[in-house]
N, C-alpha and C positions, 0 to 999 in steps of 0.2 A: 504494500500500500504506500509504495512512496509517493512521494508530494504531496499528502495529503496527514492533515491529524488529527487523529483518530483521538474515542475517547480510553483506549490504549492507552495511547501516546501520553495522553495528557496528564492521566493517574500516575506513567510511568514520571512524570515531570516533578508534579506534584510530590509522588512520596521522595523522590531524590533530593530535592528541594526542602524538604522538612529533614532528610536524614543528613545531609550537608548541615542546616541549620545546630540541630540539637545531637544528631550524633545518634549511631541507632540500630534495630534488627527488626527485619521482618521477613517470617517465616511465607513464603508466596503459596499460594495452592489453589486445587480447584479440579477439577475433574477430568477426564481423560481428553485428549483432543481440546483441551480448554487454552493451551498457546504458555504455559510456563517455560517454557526454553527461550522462547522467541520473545518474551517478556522480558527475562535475565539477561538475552543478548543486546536488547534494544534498550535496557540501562544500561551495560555499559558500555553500550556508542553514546551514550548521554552523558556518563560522568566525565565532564572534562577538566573537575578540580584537582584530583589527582590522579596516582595508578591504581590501575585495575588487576586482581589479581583472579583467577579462576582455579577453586582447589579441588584435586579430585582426593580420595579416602587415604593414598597412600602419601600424601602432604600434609597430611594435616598437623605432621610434626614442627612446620616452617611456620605455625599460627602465629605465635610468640615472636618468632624476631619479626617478623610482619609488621604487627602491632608496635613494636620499639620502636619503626622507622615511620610509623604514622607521626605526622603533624597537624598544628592546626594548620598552614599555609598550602599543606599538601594532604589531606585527607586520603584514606584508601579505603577503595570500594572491593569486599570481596565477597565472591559470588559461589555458592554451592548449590551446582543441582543433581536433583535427585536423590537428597542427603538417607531419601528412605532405604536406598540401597546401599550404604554402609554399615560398618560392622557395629556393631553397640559400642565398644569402646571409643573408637573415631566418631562418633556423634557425642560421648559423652565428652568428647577434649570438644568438640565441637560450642556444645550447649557451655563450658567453662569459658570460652572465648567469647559467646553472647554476652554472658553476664558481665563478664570485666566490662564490655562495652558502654553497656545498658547503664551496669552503677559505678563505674570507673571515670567517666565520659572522656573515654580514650575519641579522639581524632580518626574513627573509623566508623564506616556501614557494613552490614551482612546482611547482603540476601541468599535466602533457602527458600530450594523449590521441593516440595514432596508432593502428591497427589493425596484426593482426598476421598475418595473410595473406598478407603481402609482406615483406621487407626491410624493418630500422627503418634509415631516413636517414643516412647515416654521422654526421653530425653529430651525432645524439643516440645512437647507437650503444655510448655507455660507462658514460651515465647509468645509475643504478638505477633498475628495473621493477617497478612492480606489473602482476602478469597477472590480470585479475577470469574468474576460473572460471565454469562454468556454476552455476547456482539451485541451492542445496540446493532437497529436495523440497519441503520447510515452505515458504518462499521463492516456490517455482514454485505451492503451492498459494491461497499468498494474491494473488497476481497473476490468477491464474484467479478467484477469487472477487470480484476487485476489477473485472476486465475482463469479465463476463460481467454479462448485464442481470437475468436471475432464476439461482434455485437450482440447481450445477451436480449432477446425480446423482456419486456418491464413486467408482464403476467408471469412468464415461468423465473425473472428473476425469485419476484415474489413470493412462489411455490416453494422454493429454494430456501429461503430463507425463511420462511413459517416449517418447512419440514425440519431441517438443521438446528432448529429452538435457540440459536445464537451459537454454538459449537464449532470452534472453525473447524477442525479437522473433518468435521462428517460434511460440512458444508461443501471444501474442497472433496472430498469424497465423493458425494453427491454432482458436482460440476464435470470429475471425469468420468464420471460411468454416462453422462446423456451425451449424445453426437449433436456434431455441429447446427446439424440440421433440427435437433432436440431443444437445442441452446436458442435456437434463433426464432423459435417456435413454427419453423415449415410443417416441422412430424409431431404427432403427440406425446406426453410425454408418458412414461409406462405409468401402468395403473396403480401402483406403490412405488412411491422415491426412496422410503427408506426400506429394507429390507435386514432382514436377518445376517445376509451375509456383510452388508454392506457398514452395519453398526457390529460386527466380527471385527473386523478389517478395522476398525477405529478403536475400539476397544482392546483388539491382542490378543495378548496374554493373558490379559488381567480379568479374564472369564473366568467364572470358578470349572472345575472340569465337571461336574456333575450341577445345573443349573435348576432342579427341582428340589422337593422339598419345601421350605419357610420361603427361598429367596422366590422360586420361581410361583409361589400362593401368593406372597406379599406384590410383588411386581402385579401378579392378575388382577387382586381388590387395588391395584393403585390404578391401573389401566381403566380399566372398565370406570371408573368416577371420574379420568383424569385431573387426581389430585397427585400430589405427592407424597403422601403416606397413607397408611392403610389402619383402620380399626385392629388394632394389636388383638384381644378377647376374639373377634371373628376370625380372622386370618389362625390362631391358637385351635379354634374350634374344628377350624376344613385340617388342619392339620395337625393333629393330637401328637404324632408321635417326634415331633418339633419341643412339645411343653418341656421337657427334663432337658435338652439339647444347651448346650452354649450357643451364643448367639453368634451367627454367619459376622463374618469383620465386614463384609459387605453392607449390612443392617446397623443400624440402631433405633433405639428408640426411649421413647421419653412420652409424659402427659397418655399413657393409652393408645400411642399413636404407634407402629413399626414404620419405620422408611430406609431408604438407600440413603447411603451415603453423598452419588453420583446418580443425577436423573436420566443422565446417558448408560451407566450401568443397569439402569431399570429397565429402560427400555429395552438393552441388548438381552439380557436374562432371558426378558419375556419374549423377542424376536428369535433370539438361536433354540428355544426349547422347539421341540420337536411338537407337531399339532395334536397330537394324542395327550402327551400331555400338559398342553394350556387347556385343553379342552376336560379335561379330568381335576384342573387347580377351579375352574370357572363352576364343575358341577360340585364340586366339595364347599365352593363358598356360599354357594344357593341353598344345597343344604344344612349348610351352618348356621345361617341366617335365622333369626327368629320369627319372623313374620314373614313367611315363604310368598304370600300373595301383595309385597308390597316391589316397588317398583325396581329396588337395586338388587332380588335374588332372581327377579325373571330378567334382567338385562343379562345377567351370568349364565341364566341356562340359556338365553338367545347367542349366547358366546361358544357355547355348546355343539350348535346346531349347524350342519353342512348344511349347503346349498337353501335353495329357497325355502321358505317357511309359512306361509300366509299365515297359518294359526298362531304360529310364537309372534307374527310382527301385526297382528289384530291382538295381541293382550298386551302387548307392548306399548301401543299405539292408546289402547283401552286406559292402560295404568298410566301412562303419562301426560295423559289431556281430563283423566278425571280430578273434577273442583276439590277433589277432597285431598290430592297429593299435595304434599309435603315439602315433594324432591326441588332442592335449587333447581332455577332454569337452568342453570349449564348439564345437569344431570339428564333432565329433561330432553335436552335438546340431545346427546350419547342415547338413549334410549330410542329418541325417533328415528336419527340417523340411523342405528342398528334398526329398525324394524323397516327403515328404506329398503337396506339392503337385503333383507329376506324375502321383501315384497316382487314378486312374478308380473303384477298387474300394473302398466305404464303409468297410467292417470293416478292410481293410486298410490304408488309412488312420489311421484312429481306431488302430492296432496301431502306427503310424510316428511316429502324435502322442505316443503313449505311451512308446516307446523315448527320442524328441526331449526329451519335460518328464525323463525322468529324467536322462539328460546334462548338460538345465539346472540341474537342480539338483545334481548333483556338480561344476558350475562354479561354483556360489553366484550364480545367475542363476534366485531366488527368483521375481519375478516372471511371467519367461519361464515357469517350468514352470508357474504357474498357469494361465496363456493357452494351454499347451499342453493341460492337464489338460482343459481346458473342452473342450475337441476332441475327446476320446478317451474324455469318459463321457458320450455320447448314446447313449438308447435303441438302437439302431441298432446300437451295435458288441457284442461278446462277451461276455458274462461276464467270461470271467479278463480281458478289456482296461479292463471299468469297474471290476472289482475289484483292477486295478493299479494303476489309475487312483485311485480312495482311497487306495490303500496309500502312494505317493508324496504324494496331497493331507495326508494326518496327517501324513506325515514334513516336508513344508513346515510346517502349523503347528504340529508341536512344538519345531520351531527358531524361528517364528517367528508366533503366532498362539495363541487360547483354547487352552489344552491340553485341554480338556473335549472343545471339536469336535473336536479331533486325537483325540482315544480314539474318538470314535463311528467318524468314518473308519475308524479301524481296524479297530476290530470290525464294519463295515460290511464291509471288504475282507477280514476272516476269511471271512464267509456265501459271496463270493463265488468267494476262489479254491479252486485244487486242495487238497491236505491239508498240500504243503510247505509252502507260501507262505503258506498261512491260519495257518499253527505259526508263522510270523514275525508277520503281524498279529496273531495275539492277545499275542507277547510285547510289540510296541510299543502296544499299547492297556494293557498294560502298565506300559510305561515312561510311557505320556501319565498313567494315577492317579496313578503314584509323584510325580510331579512338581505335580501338582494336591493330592497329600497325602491322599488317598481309598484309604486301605488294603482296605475291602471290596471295591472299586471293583478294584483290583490284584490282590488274591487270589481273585475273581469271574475275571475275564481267564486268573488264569495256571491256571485249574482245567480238568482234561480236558473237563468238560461245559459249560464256562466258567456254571455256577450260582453262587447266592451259597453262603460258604465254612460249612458246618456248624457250626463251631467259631466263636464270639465271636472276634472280637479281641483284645476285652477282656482274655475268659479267657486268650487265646494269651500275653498279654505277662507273664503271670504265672504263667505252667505253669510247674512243675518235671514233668520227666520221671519215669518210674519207677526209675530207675537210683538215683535220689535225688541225680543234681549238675543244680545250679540253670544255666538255661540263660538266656540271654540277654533281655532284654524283644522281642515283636515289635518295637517300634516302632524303636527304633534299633537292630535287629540287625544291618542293612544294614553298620554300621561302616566307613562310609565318611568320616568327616569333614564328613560335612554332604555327600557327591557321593551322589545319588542312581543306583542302575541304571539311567542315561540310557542305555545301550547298545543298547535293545531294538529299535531300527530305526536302521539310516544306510544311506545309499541304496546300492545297491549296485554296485560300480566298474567293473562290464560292462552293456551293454544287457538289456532282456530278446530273448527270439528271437522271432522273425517270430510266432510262433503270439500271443504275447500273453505267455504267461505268464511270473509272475517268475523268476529262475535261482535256483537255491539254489548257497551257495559249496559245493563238496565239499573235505572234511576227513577224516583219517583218525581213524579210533578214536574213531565214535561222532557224534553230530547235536550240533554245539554251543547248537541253538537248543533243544534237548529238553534240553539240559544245564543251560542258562542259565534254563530255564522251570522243572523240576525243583529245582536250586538254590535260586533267590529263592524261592518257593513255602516249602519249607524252612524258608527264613532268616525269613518272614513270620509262620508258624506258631511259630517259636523252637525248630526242630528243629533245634539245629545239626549232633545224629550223624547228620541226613539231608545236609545239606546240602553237608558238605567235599568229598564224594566226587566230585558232577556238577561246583561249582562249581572245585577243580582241576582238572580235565578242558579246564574250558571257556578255563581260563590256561593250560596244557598247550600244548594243541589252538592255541592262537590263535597263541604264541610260538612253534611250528615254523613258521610261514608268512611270508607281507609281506601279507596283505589286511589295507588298512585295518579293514574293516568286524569282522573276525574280533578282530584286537589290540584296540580298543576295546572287544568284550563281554569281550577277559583282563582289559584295564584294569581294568572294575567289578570283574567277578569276583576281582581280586586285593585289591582294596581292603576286597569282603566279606571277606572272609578276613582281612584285618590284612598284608597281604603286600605292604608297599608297595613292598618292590625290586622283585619284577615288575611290579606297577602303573608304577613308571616306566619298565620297562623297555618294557612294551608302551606305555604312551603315546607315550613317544618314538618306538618304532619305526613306530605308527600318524602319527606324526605325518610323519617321514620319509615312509612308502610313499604319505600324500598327497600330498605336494608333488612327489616323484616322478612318480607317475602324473595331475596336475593337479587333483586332488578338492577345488576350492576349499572345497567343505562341509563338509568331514573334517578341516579344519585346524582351527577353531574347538573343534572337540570334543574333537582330540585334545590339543591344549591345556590343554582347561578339566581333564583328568585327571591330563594331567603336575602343573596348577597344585593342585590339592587329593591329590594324592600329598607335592608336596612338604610342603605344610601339615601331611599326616598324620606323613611324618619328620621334623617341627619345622624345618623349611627356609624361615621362610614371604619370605625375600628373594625366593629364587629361585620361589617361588610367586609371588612379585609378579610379576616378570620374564616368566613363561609369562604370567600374568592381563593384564598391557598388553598383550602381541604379540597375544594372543587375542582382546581386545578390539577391537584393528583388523580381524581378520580377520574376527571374525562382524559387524562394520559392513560390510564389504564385500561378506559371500555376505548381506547381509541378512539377519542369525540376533537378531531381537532376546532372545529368550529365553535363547540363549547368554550373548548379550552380560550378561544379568541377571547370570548366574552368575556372570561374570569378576568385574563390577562386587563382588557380594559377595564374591568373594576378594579383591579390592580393599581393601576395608571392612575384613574381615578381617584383612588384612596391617597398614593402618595402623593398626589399633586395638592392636596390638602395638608398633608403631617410635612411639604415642601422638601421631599428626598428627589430631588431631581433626576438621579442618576439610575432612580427604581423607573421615576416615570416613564424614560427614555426607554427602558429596558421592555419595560411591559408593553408598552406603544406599540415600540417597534413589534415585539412577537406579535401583539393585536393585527398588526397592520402585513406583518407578512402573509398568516391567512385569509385573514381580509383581501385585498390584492388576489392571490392566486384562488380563492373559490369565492368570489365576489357578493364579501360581506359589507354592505354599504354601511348597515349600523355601528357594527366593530370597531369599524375606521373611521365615522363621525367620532364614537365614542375617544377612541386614541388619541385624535387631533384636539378635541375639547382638551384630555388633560393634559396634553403637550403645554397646550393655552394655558388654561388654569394653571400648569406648574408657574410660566413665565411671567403671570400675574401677581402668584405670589411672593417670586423673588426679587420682586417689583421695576420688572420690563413691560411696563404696560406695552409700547410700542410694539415690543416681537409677538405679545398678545393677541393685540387688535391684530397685525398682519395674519396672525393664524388663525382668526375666528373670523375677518371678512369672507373669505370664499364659505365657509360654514353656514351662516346667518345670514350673509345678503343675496338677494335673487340673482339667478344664474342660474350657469349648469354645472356649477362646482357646488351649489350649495348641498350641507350638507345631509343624511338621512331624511324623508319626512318628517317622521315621528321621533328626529331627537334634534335637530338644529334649533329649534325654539328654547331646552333647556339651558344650550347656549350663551342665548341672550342675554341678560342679566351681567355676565363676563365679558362679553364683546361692547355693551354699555360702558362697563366700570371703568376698559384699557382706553376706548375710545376718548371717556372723559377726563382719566389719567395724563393723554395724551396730548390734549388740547386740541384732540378733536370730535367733540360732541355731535355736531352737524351729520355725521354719517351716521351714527345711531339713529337718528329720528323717527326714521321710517319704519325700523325694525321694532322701536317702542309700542306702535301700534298695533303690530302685528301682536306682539306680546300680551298686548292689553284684553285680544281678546281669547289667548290661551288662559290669561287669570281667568277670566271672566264663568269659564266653563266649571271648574270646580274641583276638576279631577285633580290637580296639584297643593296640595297646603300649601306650600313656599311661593308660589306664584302673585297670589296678593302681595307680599311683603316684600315680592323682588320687585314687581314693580311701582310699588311708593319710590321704592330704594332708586331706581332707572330715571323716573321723572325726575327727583330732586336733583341725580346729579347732572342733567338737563336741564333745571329749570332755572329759573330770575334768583337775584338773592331776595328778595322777596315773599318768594312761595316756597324757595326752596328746605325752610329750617322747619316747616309747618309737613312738608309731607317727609322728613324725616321720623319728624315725631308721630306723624300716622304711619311710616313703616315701620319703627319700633313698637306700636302697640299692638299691630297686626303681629307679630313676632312673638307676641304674649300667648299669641291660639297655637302656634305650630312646636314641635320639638325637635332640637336640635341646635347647639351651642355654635356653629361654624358660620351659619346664614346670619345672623344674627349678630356677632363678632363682625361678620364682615360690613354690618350694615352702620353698627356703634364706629367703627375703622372709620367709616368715609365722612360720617358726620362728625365727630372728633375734626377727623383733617379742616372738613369745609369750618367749624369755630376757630380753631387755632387760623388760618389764613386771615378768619374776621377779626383778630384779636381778644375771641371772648373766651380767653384762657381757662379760667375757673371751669366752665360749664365743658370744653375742649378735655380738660384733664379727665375729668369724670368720665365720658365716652371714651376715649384712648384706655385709661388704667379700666374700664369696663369689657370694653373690646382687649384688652393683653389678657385678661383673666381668662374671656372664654375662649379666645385662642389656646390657650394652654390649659384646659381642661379638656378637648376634645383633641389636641396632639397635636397643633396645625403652625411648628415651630419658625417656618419664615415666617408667617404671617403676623404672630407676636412678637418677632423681634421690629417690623412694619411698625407696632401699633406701640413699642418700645422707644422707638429711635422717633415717631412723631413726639412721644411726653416730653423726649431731650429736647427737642428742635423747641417745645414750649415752655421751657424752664423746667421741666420739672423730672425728677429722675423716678425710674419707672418705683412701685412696690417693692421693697424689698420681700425675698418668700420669708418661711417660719422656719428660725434657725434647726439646721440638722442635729441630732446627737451626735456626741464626741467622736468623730472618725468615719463618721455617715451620712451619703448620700452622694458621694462622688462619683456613682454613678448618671446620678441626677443630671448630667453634662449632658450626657449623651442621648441622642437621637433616636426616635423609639425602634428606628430598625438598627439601629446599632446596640441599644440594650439587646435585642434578639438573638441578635450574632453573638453578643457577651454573653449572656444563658447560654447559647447552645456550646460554646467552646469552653466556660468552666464545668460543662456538664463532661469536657471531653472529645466532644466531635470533632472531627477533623473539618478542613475549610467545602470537600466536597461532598459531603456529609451534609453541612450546616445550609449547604445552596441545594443539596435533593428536597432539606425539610422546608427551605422557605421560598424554591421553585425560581430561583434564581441561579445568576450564572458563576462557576466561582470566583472568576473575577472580580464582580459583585461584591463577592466575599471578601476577597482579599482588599478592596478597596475601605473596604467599612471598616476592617480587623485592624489595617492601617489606620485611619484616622482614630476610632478607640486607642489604639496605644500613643500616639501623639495627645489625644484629649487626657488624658490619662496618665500620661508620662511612664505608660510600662513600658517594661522592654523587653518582655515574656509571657509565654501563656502561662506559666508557672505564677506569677505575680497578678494577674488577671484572675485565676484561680482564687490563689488569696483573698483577692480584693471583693470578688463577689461573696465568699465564703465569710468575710470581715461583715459585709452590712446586711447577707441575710440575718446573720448571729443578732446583729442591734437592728431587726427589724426593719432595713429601708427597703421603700420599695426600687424592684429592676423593672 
């Protein structure tokens, strides 16, 4: 993989980097074909501090002067691999050379490579490990690129590396057994990539020579759930004469659980055993099983079974789509698949592919449903089975793909199903415009004849009704905080039934999908006295229940509305009935609502809080479109607490998916807190410049339904700027988003907009009605910033007294809500009026110097006296470690350490006296 760096490379950098630093041992390991050689060699083409020295067992007597001739100016790197294959003695001079190291701090590194398949050596048994995980994907794809003779087609890359689990060596394994023609995808590729001989060949040696018994029972119950460890009692039960046995060095176990060691060795076990018997470990666990009629002993004796089956793959099919199971979806969906492949009958099949891809995708096993999807929409099968078949294909890519294709799918899988189901695809073709920012394109979708919408846009966003009260602009009527009607499709948390077709949930009092179509429809047109009535309903309706899928459409629909308590109430509780019922999918979502509720009741900590957790979970169902949106609440969040270097980070990620699967909200959102950071480090100018194409008409402007939350910022830099005159137009536009009701902050922002527009005259009279309008809403940041700008405008008039009050009012809630440039703003105006800010309430003796520090940098300080290393600390808080190192930098400069040793201390000094981190 040269010219490129890998996340390899980069660990390799990092630990070198920290053992140059502090001086040091780590024991490297990981599983067979996991790259330890190539690990060791590529430190030390890295160490260029000093020499490098490579010992094999009969040197080990040269350890000692070695270490004599280390210095600090010239450190020596020395490298042992495959220390597991020395004699006990030469491990134990080994492990004596660690230790001097370690508490000596001798001017030297050691790395040791052993595998971890087995037992590590007693003697190195207490060293600190590095375990080298399998390839990120990026990683597994430039290997393939670099190991392959011409151009590999992007589908069988893909194969490749979902079959390989991250593994280099079976990856390159895998690369030379397909021909060019295999590679390039002319030919098909064989019907199984990995094979028994082929994970042989990777594995070795290091097969046990007799692979039944416990290992080859254990590998079966791990197979069949595809988890990685197996119920220890059941796997004991198929295999009694295992109980009195020592435990395979292949195995351990812990918590009631048996596993391998090596998930590659699992696999191989169960590949090289002979079919007679996996097929004899598969009937021993069925009946082991206590509950023989439940879904995981009939998957086992369907493991049993040669050739086609219809009866085993009709109970199969029975026990996995009955309301009463239990089994996670991912179980669920190994169960269907198995009864796919028993299944004789084509439609019927293509019906069990269909059930299988939607499992996988309420697992967050993205992938998996595409490869299943491909199954279940040939010519061949059903109508409603190819028109379910898209319907799940949109809902993968509008988690994680063009949301342009994701709308055609849908409205593809409208033509095709019944009338219920097509009422849900056309709402999620729906939700695919909302998101891609194509308001005709949405209002086309949610129309009963789904035609384009009669009525302009245009005109809609500037209708007043005949009543004569000014209603909301289409564009941002939504009032969601920048959360678009993502609701419109999540997969749904039962199967569909044998016939094909999709379930609809049943709810009392009324179709929540005719509710939620009817409503946004409404809210699109700026009808809002159309729209309160379905769109309650549909918060109603969802909050007497636990279906995820349901509490998600209350979520939006409460948000439309301005009714952020139920928006949290249903997000949480969506979020709850996921994790409940295993919806790895539903997590991300329901997340990303909790996190822009909070935002909307000025919470935006605890927005942050949802937006990381969320962040990890849509990486893991593979939601990168999610992921966008966390990232922009991300952005958003620091553009408030003023960590500039987070906003940029998040942004940018926002805006990279944004861009290539054309998320126009995303990328509004991004650009706003670009804005907002620049506002608050007090650049009005580079503000306005990035909030004009945003908020002023064009074809740059930005989202529908989020450039109006904008406003308010694009006023403030404008008038910052001395140039008010360009706001003007935009105020109005604003006036009549307050107007509508769906935002609390929106009354208060715009007093806040007119005054700093207005005569000195009128202007100190509508501050004091923005501030009592501020008395209805919650949230310390709106409010702060409102006390900020009328401070400023007194102090300009010289009416200092009354000047101070607002500034030392405005510093207060700035720094109760975290929003650190903004308070040092509201700081540096009390100076500029004579007056020096509050002093805080003296610390206790020795406490509080963390207090200095920047609430993501208190983070970084937790997570590194906890111990975590720097890419560690950027996996938990979804940043980059650069990131990290940037922050760990300026902590010890605020701070004056000069060690994580003293950092340690230091946090361990003011837990002890109570301050808070």
């Amino acid at each position: 993989m040269t010219g490129h760096t890998t996340a390899r490379q980069r660990l390799t950098a990092e630990l070198l980097d920290a053992l140059r630093t502090d001086g040091g041992v780590r024991v490297v390991t990981g599983e067979p074909g996991c790259g330890r050689t190539t690990f060791l060699d590529h430190a030390a083409r890295l160490h260029r501090a000093g020499p490098v020295r490579h010992l094999r067992a009969d040197q080990v007597h040269e350890l000692d002067d070695t270490l004599r001739t280390a210095t600090a100016a010239d450190p020596v790197l020395l490298c042992v691999d495959d220390a597991h294959l020395w004699d006990a003695p030469a491990r134990a001079t080994l492990a004596r050379t660690a230790a001097r190291i370690r508490e000596a701090g001798v001017r030297a590194a050691l790395l040791v490579t052993v595998p971890d398949h087995r037992r590590v050596a007693p003697e190195l048994a207490d060293l600190p490990v590095l375990r080298l995980g399998p390839l990120t994907p990026a990683d597994a794809a430039l290997l393939v690129r670099d190991a392959a003779d011409e151009a590999v087609d992007p589908a069988v890359r893909e194969e490749l590396i979902t079959a390989a689990e991250g593994n280099p060596a079976l990856l390159l394994a895998l690369v030379r057994r397909l021909s060019p023609a295999q590679l390039s995808g002319r030919r098909a590729l064989p019907p199984s990539l990995v094979t028994g001989e082929v994970l042989a060949e990777v594995a070795g040696d290091r097969l046990p020579d007799d692979p039944g018994g416990l290992p080859l029972t254990t590998a079966a119950a791990a197979r069949v759930t595809g988890e990685e460890d197996a119920d220890e009692e059941l796997v004991l039960r198929a295999c009694p004469s295992a109980i009195d046995e020592p435990l395979p060095d292949l195995l351990t176990r812990g918590e009631g659980r048996l596993r391998f060691r090596s998930a590659l060795m699992l696999r191989a076990v169960y590949a090289t055993a002979p079919p007679g018997h996996r097929r004899a470990a598969h009937l021993a666990l069925a009946e082991a099983a206590t509950e023989p009629d439940e879904l995981l002993p009939l998957l086992h004796r369907s493991w049993a079974a040669t050739g086609p089956a219809p009866a085993m793959a009709a109970s199969l099919t029975g026990a996995a789509t009955d309301p009463a199971c239990t089994a996670p979806p991912a179980l669920r969906r190994r169960a269907l698949t198995r009864a796919a492949d028993l299944t004789p009958d084509g439609a019927e099949r293509a019906r069990r592919h269909l059930a299988a891809a939607q499992q996988a995708l309420l697992a967050g096993h993205t992938a998996d449903a595409l490869r299943l999807l491909e199954q279940a929409r040939g010519r061949s099968a059903p109508a409603s089975v190819r028109g379910g078949a898209e319907l799940l294909r949109g809902a993968v890519l509008l988690a994680d793909g063009p949301v342009e294709d994701a709308r055609e799918s849908f409205l593809l899988a409208a033509d095709l199903l019944p009338p219920p189901a097509a009422a849900r695809a056309t709402l999620a073709a729906a939700d695919a415009a909302w998101s891609a920012g194509d308001p005709t394109a949405c209002l086309s979708a949610l129309a009963p004849t789904r035609t384009p919408p009669t009525l302009p846009l245009a005109e809609a966003c500037v209708r007043v009704p005949r009543s004569g009260t000014p209603t909301a602009p289409a564009a941002p009527a939504a009032g969601r905080d920048a959360t678009a009607p993502r609701t419109a499709y999540t997969p749904p948390t039962s199967p569909p039934p044998p016939n094909g077709t999709m379930p609809t949930n049943p709810v009392p009092d009324g179709d929540p999908s005719r509710d939620h179509r009817d409503g946004l429809r409404a809210v699109l047109l700026a009808r809002f006295d159309l729209a309160a009535a379905p769109l309650r309903r549909v918060v109603d309706n969802g909050l007497r229940g636990s279906d995820p899928d349901l509490l998600l459409r209350s979520a939006a629909a409460a948000l439309m509305l301005g009714d952020v308590t139920s928006a949290r109430r249903a997000g949480a509780r969506a979020l709850a009935a996921a994790r409940t019922s295993g919806s790895a999918a539903l997590e991300p979502r329901a997340l990303e609502y909790l996190a822009y509720a909070e935002l909307r009741a000025g919470r935006h900590q605890l927005a942050r809080t949802h937006a990381e957790e969320g962040l990890h979970t849509a990486a893991r169902a593979g939601q990168r479109n999610t992921a966008a949106h966390h990232h922009a609440v991300l952005a958003l969040a620091a553009s408030i607490e003023g960590e500039a270097d987070l906003v940029a980070e998040h942004a940018e990620a926002a805006l990279r998916t944004a861009r290539r699967h054309g998320l126009a909200q995303a990328a509004t959102l991004a650009h706003w807190a670009a804005a907002r950071a620049d506002l608050g480090a007090g650049r009005p100018r580079e503000a306005a410049q990035r909030l004009g194409p945003l908020v002023l008409p064009g074809a740059r402007r930005g989202h529908f339904a989020v450039w109006m939350l904008a406003v308010p910022c694009f006023v403030e830099a404008t008038a910052s700027a001395g140039r008010p005159q360009h706001a003007a137009a935009v105020v109005e536009s604003f006036a009549l988003w307050a107007a509508c009701g769906a935002d609390p902050q929106a009354p208060s922002q715009l007093l806040r907009c007119r005054a700093l527009l207005a005569a000195p005259d009128s202007a100190d009279e509508l501050y004091r009605r923005a501030l009592d309008r501020h008395d209805d809403t919650a949230g310390d940041f709106e409010r702060a910033r409102t006390e900020l700008l009328y401070g400023k405008w007194l102090r300009r008039r010289r009416r200092l007294r009354e000047a101070r009050t607002r500034l030392e009012e405005a510093r207060l809630g700035f720094e109760r809500c975290g929003a650190r440039l903004w308070a040092q703003q509201a700081a540096a105006e009390l100076r500029a009026g004579g007056a020096a800010p509050a002093a805080a309430p003296a610390a206790s003796p020795g406490a509080g110097d963390l207090a200095r520090l920047t609430p993501q940098q208190l983070r970084i300080a937790r997570y590194v006296a906890e111990g975590a290393t720097n890419r560690e600390v950027a996996l938990s808080l979804s940043v980059s470690t650069r990131t990290v190192d940037y922050h760990l930098r300026n902590v010890f400069a605020t701070l004056g350490l000069r060690s994580r040793v003293e950092l340690v201390r230091l946090v361990e000094q003011e837990e002890k006296t109570g301050a808070r981190l």
